[in-house]
C-alpha positions in Angstrom: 3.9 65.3 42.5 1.1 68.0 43.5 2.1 70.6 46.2 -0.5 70.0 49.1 -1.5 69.0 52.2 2.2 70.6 53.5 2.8 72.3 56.6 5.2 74.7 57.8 4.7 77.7 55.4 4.5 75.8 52.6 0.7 74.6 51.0 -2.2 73.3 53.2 -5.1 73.9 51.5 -5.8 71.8 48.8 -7.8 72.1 45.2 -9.4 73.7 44.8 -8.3 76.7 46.5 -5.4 78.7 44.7 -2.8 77.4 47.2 -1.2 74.9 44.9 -0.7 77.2 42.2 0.2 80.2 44.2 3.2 78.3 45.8 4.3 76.7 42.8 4.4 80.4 41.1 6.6 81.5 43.6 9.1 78.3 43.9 9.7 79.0 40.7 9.7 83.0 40.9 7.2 83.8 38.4 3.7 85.2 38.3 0.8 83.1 38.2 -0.9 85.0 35.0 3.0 83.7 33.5 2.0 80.1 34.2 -0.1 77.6 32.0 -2.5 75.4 34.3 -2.8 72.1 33.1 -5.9 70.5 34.3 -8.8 68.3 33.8 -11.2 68.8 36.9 -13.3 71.2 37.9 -11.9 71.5 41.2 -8.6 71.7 39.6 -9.9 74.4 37.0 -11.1 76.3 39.8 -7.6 76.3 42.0 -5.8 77.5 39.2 -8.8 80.2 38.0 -8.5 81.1 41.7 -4.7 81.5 41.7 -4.9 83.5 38.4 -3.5 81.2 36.0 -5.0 80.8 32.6 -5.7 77.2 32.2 -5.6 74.7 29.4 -8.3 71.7 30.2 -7.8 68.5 29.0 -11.2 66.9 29.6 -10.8 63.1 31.4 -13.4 61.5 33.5 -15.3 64.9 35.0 -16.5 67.7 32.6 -15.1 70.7 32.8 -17.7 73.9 31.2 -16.2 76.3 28.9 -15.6 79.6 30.5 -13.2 82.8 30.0 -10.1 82.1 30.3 -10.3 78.3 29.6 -8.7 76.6 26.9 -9.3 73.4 25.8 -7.2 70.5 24.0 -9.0 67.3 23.1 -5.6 65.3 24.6 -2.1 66.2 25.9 -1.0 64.9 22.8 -2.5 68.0 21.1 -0.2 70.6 23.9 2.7 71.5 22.7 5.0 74.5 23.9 3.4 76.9 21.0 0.0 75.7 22.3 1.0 77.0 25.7 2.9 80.4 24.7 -0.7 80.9 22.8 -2.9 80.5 26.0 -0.3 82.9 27.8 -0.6 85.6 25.3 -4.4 85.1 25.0 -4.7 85.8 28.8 -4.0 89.1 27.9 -4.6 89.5 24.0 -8.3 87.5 23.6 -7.9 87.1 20.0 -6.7 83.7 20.6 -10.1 81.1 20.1 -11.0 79.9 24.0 -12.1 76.4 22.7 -9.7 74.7 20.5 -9.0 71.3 19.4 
């Protein structure tokens, strides 16, 4: 379940501000460059982009546009967790290709 539209000190902002992603970094006490942002929106691109989260689209019914620090898998079947240690380390090394699968 999404973290959003909570009160209280926990999220209420919504995607696609960084909200979600920031509070979800720090439930589970790590950075947000340390996390792999699942997503196939723009809006949700953008939230995690925002938050500082590389981020591994999985197109669906909206297009997402490639741009730095997107990475792209043609379905979730494709993600595996050496697909995601990849986009991590790319984040900071760019020799891994931005637009794969």
């Amino acid at each position: 379940m999404p973290l959003q539209g909570r009160r209280g000190g926990r999220v209420v902002r919504t995607k696609p501000y960084p909200d979600p992603y920031r509070a979800a970094a720090e439930r589970f006490g790590v950075a947000t460059g340390a996390c792999v942002a699942v997503e196939d929106s723009p809006d949700g691109t953008a939230s995690a982009e925002a938050a500082g989260c590389p981020v591994l689209v999985v197109p669906s019914l909206l297009p997402v546009a490639p741009g730095e620090g997107r990475y792209f898998a043609s379905s979730l079947e494709d993600v595996d967790p050496a697909v995601l240690e990849r986009v991590i380390l790319a984040t900071s090394d760019r020799s891994f290709a931005q637009t794969s699968g």
